[in-house]
C-alpha positions, 0 to 999 in steps of 0.5 A: 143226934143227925136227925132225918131232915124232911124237904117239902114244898109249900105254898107261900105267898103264890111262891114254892118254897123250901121247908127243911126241919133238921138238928144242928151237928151234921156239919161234918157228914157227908150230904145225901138226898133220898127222894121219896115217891109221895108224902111223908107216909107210914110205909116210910118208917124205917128211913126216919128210925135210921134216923132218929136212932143215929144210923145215918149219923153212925155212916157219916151221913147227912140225909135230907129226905125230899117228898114227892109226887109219884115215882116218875118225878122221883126217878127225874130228879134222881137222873138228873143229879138233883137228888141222889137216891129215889125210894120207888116201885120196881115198875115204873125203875124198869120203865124208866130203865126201859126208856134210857134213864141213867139209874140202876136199883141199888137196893130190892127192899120190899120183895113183893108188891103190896098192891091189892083190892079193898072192900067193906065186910059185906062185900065178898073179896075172896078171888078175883071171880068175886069182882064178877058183878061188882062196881070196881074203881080202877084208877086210869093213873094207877099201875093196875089200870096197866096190867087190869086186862092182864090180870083178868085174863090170868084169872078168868075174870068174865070184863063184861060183868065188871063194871069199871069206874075210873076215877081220879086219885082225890075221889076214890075214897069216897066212892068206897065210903059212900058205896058208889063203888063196891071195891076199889082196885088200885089200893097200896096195902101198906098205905092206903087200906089202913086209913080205909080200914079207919073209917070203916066199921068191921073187918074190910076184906082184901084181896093180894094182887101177888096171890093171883100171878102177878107177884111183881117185886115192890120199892126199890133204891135206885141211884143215878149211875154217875153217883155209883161209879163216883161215890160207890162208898157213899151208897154203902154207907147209906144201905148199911144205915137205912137196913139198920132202919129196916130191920129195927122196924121189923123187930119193933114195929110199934116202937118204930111207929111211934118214933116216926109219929113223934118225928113227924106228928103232923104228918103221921098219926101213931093208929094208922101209921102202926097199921101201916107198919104192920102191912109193911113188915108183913110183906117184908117177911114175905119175900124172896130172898130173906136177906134185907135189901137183896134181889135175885134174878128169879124176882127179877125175871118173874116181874119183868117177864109179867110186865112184858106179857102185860104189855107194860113194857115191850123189851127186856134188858140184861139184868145187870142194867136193872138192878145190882146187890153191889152195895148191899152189905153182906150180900151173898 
């Protein structure tokens, strides 16, 4: 069996180097790299069951899987032809887009984007009026910071009776946990609230970003566009395993969960990463289109005309340039 084949970067001797964990008998697939936006993380199940089940190898394929460091480096690495397919944010693809950057999203796979709030149980979070009064952590790093004065004025959220904390990445968990803040503002539902939730008591309450008019389409595919003129079939094959990948997490989250934890132990623990999953097929099945992988210009209008009136992004391009359902199989 080809398995998934993890690169990361670690410090050896005061020098980066390569660490690559794979199985021999892929010698005679074809070579694919995917680069993820960050460390290997729950969200990222379904790309190790393609792989650990034999979905990859089924298409010929031979993946190598980098990490990353945030979607902007994923998305240089992809336009510069060092690796082939980046998994990223729609934001900051349009962004990129947006700036010139040679790549066009191959595949919409999370339709909605799982930004939220998280709060402790005795903290009321039901709307954002519920922020009024309260000590928020918005990271200045973080895609809300961009879109935070839209959000408020969408929701009639009164700036001057929130007090803003703005943090860096590594410190805000422990704002929470130490209650120096009351909600932190910039958490990916589907990664970073079940980690939370693990080290808390009681039920945390969290609020949806997409529930309150900013309903902003997720991760993306996105290829460099010399590879999607090139190697079109190359791309095919690659969607056709990793939906495969998607729709067994869907219908087996725990056992998914636990092939990604047993693949990868150090990295991922089987509590958190099945409470990850479940975040992840909960937002799955709560986008539009129904069809794994498929955009539609609604989503895609929706989001960039929300980034375009949040001040994220100053012009929108044909949709064509964004995004394509070309190599999607069995696209309609």
């Amino acid at each position: 069996m080809t398995k998934f084949r993890l690169v990361t970067l670690s410090l050896v001797c005061g020098l980066f180097a390569a660490v690559s964990m794979t199985a021999p008998g892929a010698a005679d697939n074809a070579p694919l790299s995917l680069r993820l936006n960050w460390k290997m993380k729950g969200e990222f199940t379904p790309f190790v069951v393609a792989a650990e089940l034999g979905y990859f190898a089924a298409e010929g394929l031979d993946v190598t899987v980098n990490e990353g460091s945030g979607a902007t480096q994923a998305l240089q690495t992809v336009a510069s032809g060092q690796d082939d397919i980046a998994y990223v944010p729609s934001i900051q693809t349009i962004k990129a887009i947006n700036k010139g950057m040679p790549v066009q999203v191959i595949a919409t796979v999370v339709k909605i984007d799982p930004m939220g709030m998280v709060a402790k149980s005795h903290i009321k979070l039901d709307t954002p009026a519920d922020l009024e009064g309260r000590t928020v952590e918005i990271s200045p790093v973080s895609t809300l910071s961009q879109i935070w004065e839209a959000f408020a004025r969408k929701n009639n959220i009164d700036l001057s009776k929130v007090n803003v904390v703005r943090a860096a990445p590594s410190a805000r968990f422990n704002l929470l946990l130490s209650d120096k803040v009351d909600i932190l503002g910039d958490v990916f539902l589907t990664n970073e609230y079940p980690i939370l939730q693990s080290k808390v008591d009681g039920k945390m309450n969290t609020l949806r970003i997409s529930d309150w008019g900013f309903r902003l389409l997720g991760y993306t595919l996105v290829a460099n566009n010399k590879l999607i003129s090139e190697k079109p079939d190359l791309i095919k094959r690659f969607n056709a395993a990793a939906m495969k990948g998607y729709q067994f997490t869907i219908d087996n989250p725990d056992k998914a969960s636990e092939i990604a934890a047993k693949a990868y132990p150090e990295a991922l623990k089987v509590d958190t990463t099945k409470a990850q999953v479940a975040q992840l097929v909960d937002f799955l099945k709560r986008g539009e289109p129904k069809q794994l992988f498929v955009g539609d210009d609604e989503g895609w209008n929706r989001t960039l005309e929300i980034l375009q009136s949040s001040g994220v992004i100053s012009e929108r391009k044909p949709l064509d340039v964004y995004y394509t359902n070309a190599f999607v199989p069995g696209a309609k």
